[in-house]
N, C-alpha and C positions, 0 to 999 in steps of 0.2 A: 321780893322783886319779881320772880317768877311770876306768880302770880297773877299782880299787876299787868304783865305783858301777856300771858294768858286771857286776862279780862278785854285785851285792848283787842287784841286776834280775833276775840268775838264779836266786840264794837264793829271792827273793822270789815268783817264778813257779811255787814249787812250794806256797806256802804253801796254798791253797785246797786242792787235795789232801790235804795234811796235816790240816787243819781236819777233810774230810771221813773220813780214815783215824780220826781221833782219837776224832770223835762215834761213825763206826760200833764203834771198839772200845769205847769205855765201854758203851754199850747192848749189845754183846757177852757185855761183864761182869755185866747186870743177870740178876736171875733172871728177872724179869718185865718187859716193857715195855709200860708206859702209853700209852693212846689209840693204839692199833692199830686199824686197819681189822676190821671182825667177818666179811668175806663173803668165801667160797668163795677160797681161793688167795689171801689178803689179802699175806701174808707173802712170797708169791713175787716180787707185785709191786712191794712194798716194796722186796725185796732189787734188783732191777731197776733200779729207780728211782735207789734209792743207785749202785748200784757204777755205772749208765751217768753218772753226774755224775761218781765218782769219776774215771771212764775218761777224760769230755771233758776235766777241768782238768789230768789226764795228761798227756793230748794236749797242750793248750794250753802245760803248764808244756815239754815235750819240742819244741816246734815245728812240730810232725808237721803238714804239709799237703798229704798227700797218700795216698790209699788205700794205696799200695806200703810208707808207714812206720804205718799205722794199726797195727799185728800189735806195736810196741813199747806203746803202753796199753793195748792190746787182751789182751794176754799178760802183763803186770804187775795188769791188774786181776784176772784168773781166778787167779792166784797167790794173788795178797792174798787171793780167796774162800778158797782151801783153807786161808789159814793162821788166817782168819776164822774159819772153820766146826771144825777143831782147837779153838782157844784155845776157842770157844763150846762144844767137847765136855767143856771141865773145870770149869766154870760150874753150880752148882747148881741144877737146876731145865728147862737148856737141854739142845738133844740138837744134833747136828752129822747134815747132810741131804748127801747129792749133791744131790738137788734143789733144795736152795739153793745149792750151790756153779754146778749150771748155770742157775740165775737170774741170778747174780753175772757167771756168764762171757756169757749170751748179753746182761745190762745194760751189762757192758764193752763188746761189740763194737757196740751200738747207742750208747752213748757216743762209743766213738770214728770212730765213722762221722758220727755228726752232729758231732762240731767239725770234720771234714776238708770238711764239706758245707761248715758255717757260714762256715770259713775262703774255701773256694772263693767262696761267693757273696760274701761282703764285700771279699774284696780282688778279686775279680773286677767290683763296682760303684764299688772304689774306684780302678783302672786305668782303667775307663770315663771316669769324673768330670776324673781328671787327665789324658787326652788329648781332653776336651771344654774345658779350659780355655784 
């Protein structure tokens, strides 16, 4: 039974990713998306934003804590961009950009730098904590 529940905890740590893969394809799918940003490069930043979230729960679902394994979401997210920015080339109304595909990759690798920070410093306060006890 262990186990079992072990395998699900794995399942389960990719779910948020998933969530995020699933939103960014439907609005993929849209012709137009509602309540966007209106200023200069809106849409870059957005892309950024997305894929560096998708990157960190990457990370987080893969374990990665550490700079040397960050190049595993870091390289799964710029993947997903190109296969993003395809699917959005057959979408009526959408066009497919490299410069959103390098939005995508440089929001991955900022994604997954911060959960290798975030990791660092949290379990780096929480080793502290447990030899102040």
């Amino acid at each position: 039974m262990k186990n079992v529940n072990v395998r699900i905890a794995g399942i389960l740590r990719f779910l948020p990713a998933f969530l995020i893969v699933s939103v960014s394809w439907h609005l993929s799918s849209q012709e137009r998306v509602e309540h966007m940003p209106t200023f200069w490069n809106a849409d870059k930043l957005v892309h950024s934003l997305c894929f560096a979230g998708l990157s960190f729960w990457i990370a987080f679902a893969f374990g990665t804590s550490s700079f040397r394994r960050a190049w595993i979401p870091f390289l799964a997210t710029s993947i997903y961009g190109v296969v993003d920015e395809i699917h959005q080339s057959f979408t009526p109304g959408r066009t497919s950009s490299v410069f959103d595909w390098l939005a995508d990759t440089a929001g991955g690798f900022l994604g997954a730098c911060a959960f290798v920070l975030f990791v660092s410093i949290f379990l780096g306060k929480r080793r502290e904590d447990e030899r102040n006890d």
